[in-house]
N, C-alpha and C positions, 0 to 999 in steps of 0.2 A: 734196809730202808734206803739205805746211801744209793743199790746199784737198783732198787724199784725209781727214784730221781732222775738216776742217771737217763733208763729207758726213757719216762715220760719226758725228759728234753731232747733226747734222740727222735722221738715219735717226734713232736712240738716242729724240732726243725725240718724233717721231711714231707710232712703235712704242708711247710711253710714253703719250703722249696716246688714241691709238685704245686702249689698256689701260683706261684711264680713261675714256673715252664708252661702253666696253664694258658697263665695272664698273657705270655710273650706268644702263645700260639696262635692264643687268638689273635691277635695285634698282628702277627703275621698272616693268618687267613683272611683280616678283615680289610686289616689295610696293606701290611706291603706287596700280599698277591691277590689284590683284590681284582682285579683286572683280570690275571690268569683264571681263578677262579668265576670269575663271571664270562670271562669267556669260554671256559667248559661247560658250565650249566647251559650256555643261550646254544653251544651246538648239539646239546643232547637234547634242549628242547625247541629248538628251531632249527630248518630244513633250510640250506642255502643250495640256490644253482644257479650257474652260471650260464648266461644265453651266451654265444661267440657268433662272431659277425664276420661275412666274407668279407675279406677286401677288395678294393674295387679293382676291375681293370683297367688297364692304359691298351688301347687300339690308336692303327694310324688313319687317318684319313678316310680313306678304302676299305676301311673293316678289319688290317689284318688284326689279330693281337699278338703284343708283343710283350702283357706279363698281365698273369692270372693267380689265380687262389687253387690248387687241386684238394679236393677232400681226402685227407690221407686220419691213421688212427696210430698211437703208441701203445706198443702192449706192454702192461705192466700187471706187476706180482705184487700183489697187496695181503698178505698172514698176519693178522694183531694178535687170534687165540689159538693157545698151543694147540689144540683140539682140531683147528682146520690146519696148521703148521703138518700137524700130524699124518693126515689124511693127504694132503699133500707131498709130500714124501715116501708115503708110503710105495713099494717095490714098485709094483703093478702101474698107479697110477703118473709115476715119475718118470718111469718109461715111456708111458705112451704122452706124455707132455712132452719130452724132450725128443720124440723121434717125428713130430710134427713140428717142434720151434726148426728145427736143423732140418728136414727135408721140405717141406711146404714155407716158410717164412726165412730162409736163410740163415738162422743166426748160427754162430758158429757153437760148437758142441762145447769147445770147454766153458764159454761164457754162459750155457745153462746149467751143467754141472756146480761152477762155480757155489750153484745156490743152495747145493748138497752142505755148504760149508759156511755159510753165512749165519751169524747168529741173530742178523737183525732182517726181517722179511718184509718187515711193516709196506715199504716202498721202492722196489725195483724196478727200472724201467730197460724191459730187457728186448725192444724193437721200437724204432723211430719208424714211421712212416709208413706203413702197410695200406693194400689198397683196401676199399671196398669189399672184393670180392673173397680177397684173405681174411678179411674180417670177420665176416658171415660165414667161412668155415671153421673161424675160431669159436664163435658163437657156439657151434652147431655141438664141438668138442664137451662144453659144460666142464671146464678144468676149475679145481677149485683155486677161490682167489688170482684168478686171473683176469684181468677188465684190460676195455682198453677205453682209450679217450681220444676225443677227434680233436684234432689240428687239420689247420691249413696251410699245406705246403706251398710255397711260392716259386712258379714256375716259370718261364720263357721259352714259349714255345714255338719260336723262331730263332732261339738259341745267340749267335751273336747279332743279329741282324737291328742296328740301331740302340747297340748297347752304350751307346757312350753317351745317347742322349735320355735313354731309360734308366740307368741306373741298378741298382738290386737290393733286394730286401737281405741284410746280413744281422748281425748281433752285436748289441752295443757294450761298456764293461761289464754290466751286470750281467751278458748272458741273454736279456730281450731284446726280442725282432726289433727293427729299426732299418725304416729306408733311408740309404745313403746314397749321395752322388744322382746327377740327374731329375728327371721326373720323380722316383721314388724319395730321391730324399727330400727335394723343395716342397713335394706336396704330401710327406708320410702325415700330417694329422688329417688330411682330407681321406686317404687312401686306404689307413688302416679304419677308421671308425672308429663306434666306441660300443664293448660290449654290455649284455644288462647282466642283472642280478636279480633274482628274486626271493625272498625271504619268508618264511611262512612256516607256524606252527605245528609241531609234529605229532603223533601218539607215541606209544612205550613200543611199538611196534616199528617204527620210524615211520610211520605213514602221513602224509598232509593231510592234518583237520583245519576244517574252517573258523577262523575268529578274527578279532579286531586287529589282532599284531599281525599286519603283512605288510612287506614295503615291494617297492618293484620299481626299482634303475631300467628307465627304456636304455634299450640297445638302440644305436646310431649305424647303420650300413655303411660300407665303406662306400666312397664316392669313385663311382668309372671317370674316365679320361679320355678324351680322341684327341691326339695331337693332330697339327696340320700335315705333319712327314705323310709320303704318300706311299707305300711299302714297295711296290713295284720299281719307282725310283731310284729309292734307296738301295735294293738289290742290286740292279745293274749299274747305278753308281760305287757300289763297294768294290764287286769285282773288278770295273777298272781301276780306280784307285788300286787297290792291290797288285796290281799286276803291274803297273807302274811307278807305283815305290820300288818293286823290286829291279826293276829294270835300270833306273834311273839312283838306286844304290840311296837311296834318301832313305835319312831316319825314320820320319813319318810324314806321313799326309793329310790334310783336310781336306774338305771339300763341301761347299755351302751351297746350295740353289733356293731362293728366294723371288716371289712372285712381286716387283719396284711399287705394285700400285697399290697393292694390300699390304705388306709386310708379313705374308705368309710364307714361311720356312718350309719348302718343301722336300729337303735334304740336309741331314747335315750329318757327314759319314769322315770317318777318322782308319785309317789305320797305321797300327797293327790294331787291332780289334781285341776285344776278348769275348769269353760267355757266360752271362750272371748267373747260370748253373751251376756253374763251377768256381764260385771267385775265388773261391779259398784256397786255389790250386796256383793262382797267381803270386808271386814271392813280393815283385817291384810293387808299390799301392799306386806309382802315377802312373800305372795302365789305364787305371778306372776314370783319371781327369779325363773332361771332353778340352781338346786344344780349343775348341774352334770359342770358346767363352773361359777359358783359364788359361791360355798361354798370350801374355802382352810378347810383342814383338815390334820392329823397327818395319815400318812394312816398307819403304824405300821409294822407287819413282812413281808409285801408286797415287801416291800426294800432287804430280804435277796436273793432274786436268781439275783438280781441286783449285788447288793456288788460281789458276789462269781463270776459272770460276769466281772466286773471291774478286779479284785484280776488273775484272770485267765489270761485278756487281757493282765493286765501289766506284768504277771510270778510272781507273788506276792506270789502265791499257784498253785499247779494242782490240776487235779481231784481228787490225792489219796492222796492228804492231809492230817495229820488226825490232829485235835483237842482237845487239853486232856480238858472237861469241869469236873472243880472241882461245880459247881451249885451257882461260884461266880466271881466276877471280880473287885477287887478295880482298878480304876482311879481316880487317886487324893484323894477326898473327896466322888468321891463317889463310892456306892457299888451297882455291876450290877449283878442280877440274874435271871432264867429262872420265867417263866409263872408259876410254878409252883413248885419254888423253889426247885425243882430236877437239881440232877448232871448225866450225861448223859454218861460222860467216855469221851471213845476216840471215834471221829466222822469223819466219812470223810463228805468232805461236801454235798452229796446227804444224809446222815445222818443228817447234820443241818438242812437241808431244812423239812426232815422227821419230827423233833422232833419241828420242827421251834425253836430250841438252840439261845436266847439273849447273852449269853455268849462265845461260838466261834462265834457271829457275829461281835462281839464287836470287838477280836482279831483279825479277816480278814481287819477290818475297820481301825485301828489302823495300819495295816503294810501298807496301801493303804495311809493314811495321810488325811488333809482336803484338799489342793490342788485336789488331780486327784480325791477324790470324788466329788469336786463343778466340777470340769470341765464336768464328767460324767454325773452327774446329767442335767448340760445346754443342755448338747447335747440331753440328754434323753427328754426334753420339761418341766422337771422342774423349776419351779421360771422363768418360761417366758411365753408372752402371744403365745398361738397355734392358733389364728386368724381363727376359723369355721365360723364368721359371725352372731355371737348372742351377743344381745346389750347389754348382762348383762356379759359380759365373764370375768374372774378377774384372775389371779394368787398370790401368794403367793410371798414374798421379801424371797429369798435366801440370807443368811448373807453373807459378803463378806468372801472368807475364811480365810482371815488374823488374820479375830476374831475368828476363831473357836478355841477351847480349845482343852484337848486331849479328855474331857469328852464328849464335843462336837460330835467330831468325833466318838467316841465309839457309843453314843448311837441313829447319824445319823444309823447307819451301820444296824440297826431295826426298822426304823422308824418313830422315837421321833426325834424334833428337826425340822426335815423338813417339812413341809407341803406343799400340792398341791390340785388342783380339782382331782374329780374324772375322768375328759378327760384328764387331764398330767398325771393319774398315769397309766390308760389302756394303753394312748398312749407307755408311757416307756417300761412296759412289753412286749407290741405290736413288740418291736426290738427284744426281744428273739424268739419270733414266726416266727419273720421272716427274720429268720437267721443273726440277729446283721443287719439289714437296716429299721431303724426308716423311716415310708413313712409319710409327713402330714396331719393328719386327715382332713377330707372336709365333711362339710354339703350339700353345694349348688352345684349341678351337671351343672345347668343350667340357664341362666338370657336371656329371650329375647324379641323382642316385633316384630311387623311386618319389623321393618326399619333396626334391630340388634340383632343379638347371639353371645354373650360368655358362652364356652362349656370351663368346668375344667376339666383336666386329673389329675390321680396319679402325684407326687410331691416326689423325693424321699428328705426327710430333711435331714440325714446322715446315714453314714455307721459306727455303733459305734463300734459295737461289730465284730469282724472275725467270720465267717459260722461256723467256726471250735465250736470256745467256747460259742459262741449263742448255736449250736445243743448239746453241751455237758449238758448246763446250763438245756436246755429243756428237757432232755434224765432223769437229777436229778430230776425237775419238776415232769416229768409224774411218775418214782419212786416213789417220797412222796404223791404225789395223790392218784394213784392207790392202795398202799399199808395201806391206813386207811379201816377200817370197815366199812363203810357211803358209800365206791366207790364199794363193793363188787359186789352188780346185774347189773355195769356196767361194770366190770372188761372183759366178756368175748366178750364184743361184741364194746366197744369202748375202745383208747386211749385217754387217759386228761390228759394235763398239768396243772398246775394252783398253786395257794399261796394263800393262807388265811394273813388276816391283824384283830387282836382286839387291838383296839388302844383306850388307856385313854383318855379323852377329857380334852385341860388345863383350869386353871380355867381362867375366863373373869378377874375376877377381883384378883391379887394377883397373887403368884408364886404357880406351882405345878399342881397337877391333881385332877380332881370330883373323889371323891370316889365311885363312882357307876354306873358313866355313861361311857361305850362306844360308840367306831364306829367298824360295823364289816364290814368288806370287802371281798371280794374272787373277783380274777379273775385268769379265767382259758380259753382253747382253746384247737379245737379239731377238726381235729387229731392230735395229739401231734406233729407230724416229719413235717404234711402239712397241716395247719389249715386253714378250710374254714370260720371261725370267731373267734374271741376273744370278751368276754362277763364280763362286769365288774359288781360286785354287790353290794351295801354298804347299811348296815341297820343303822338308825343312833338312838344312844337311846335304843336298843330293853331290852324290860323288862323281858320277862319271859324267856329268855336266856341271855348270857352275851357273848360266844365267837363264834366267826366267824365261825366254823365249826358245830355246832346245830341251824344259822340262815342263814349267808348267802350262806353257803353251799348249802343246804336244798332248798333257793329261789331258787339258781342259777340249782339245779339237777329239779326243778321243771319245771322251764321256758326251760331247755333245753331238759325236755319229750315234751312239747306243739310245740317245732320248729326245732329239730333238722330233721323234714324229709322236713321242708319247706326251710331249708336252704341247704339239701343234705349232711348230713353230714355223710361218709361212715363208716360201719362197718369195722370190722376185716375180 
């Protein structure tokens, strides 16, 4: 009797037990994987597909293109039942799979092998990128569990050609595309799109039947691009710039051409260059910055037909001003002398501009204060962002001018002190071209897809300067130009305006300047009275010369034999 008790409490508690792994199963099917579980049921009865959307193009001007979508597919090995695992492996058929991946598709032989030894087959992806053509021989194969799936590879099919202002499509931490740097990065939510989905009821067969449960995500097309760059341009502006970095022994080079009356960018070329085909081949990442909108720099006597501009507007000075330069200028503590510590006399100021004089620049700067030079300055596009539409673009922090000293002010009035990109400094000058009305520089001409266009026009940003003392400013310009030695063989048949800048570099670390290192700059436009461009040039570094007038002179007279009949630029 005792051990008949004993059983029925044995039974009593296991009964009571399997009650309770019962209770906890369910608890756990119902609610803590409820989720999982309902998401297996909805994909065994409902059919998801994914629509994918090209992304748009970027073209220049003229039609070329300079980055595209190519339809490319990934082969992959998908095995869930031992049954096709099997049949897949088998002798016969695993041969003639593997002597088509390795002679028709590249991949190399042990990475198909490999799969002889995998215990997990579910999802291998054993080729990136195959064309069309390879596809449809694979089709033709019938290899079991083998698919593939389309992608779109992102191409440049002018390889460096205006890379620094295009950008490239690479991969962010997670591993997804993502436009960086450039056009691609400023504009990747316009450019990638957005792809759809569609959801719909299936049979036991996986087949789509019709009923009430369907949802459907429209897909968004990516949006195309025409910059203003004009590709023809740009080509023969690259090639010389390169050839004259190398000569001239400089780091690197920009180079801006810009149309004064629109604010149309119709170059903007960097080297060393690289090619967003390959970015990943690149070690250094500041290849990829564009200088000409991420590097602030001191751009130096560039700033004087500025200043004498300011000084005019406000009646601070006229044209016949003159300047007595003794070849020195104490301010406070310190002591301001020319470029070549010459004293110059008395100058007017198309004479300063001539001699490009630090010492009457100093003076004009000083009766103008730091107030109406910051002011001038903002309006001019300095110390602000001028928004082209490239993901790398930065300015420079203009000091507030409360802080400025008298020293300050003096040696802004040359170009120390201030820094900017080399697109706020062209843009600046850009007002004197055309006639005291700063227009905003613009990249992108064009954004559209089948469903939507936006078309940018000219922008005028301000009226800074009066026509009056803009055209006088210009009038001094094209005098100090023309009248150097270096402008002779162009004297009789074209007008230039323009200013040279050789500016110290400060040091990184510490107060003051490299002793050896400059930046050289020239920007100039032509025809002087009615310019069909403005073209800015900065060498940075150059070794086997040091000032702006033996290098970027020299670039900038070179680039403008190769385009001045592509841009129409009329003679005398």
């Amino acid at each position: 009797m005792r051990g008949d008790a004993g059983f029925v409490a044995f039974f009593r508690l296991t009964i009571a037990v399997l009650f309770l792994v019962g209770i906890f199963q369910l608890f756990r099917w119902q609610v803590l994987k409820h989720n999982y579980f309902k998401a297996l049921a909805s994909a065994q009865i409902f059919q998801k597909k994914y629509i994918f959307t090209k992304r748009g193009t970027i073209y220049t001007s003229d039609g070329i293109v300079l980055a595209s979508d190519k339809p490319s597919w990934n082969v992959v090995v998908s095995l869930v039942n031992q049954t096709d695992k099997k049949k897949f492996l088998a002798t016969e058929h695993f041969l003639r799979f593997r002597r088509f991946m390795v002679d028709k598709l590249g991949v190399p032989s042990e990475k198909v092998d490999s799969l002889l030894y995998r215990s997990d087959l579910s999802y291998v992806v054993l080729k990136k990128g195959i064309t069309k053509q390879q596809k449809e021989e694979l089709d033709k194969q019938h290899f079991i569990g083998v698919y593939t799936f389309n992608v779109n590879e992102r191409i440049y099919p002018n390889n460096s050609l205006a890379s620094h202002v295009v950008g490239f499509v690479g991969k962010d931490s997670l591993g997804r595309s993502r436009g960086v740097y450039g056009i691609e990065g400023f504009f990747w939510g316009d450019i990638k799109g957005k792809r759809g989905l569609t959801r719909r009821e299936k049979d036991l067969k996986g087949d789509a039947i019709l009923s009430s449960v369907y949802k459907n995500v429209v897909f968004r097309e990516g949006k195309n691009i025409v910059l203003t760059l004009r590709a023809g341009l740009e080509r023969k502006v690259e090639r010389v710039l390169e050839r004259k970095v190398k000569e001239y022994g400089a780091k690197r080079g920009t180079v801006i051409i810009m149309d004064p009356k629109t604010g149309e960018i119709l170059v903007m070329a960097t080297y060393p260059r690289y090619d967003p085909n390959k970015y990943w081949m690149y070690k250094d990442p500041a290849i990829f910055k564009n200088p000409a909108v991420s590097e602030v720099y001191e751009y130096g006597s560039v700033q004087k037909p500025l200043i004498i501009a300011m000084a005019l507007q406000e009646k601070k000075i006229t044209e016949d001003f003159v300047c007595n330069d003794t070849g020195r200028l104490k301010v406070i503590d310190k002591v301001i002398y020319n470029w070549a510590h010459r004293a110059y006399g008395k100058l007017k100021p198309k004479d300063i501009l001539r001699h490009s004089d630090n010492v009457c620049a100093a003076q004009i700067g000083l009766k103008l204060g730091a107030k109406t030079i910051s002011s001038y300055l903002h309006r001019l596009g300095i110390g602000r962002m001028l928004g082209v539409g490239l993901q790398d673009e930065e300015t420079a922090f203009l000091k507030p001018y409360k802080e400025w000293n008298k020293v300050d002010v003096a040696v802004s009035s040359f170009g120390q002190m201030v820094s900017a990109t080399p697109l706020q400094v062209i843009s600046a000058i850009s007002t004197l071209a055309n006639h005291g009305k700063r227009m905003q520089p613009f990249l992108v001409k064009e954004i559209y897809n089948s469903e939507e266009r936006s078309v940018f026009e000219p922008v005028v940003a301000d009226q800074v300067f009066s026509r009056e003392v803009a055209d006088k400013v210009v009038s001094m310009m094209e005098y100090a130009t023309m009248s150097h030695p270096i402008w002779w063989r162009y004297k009789k048949r074209y007008s230039i305006a323009g200013k040279t800048g050789t500016a110290q570099i400060p040091k990184k670390n510490g107060v003051g300047y490299e002793e050896d290192k400059v930046n050289a700059t020239f920007v100039a436009f032509a025809p002087a009275k009615d310019p069909v461009f403005i073209m800015l040039v900065k060498l940075e570094e150059p070794k086997k010369y040091k000032l702006a007038s033996l290098t970027a002179v020299p670039t900038w007279q070179a680039i403008f034999d190769e385009i001045k009949d592509d841009l129409g630029v009329p003679s005398r």
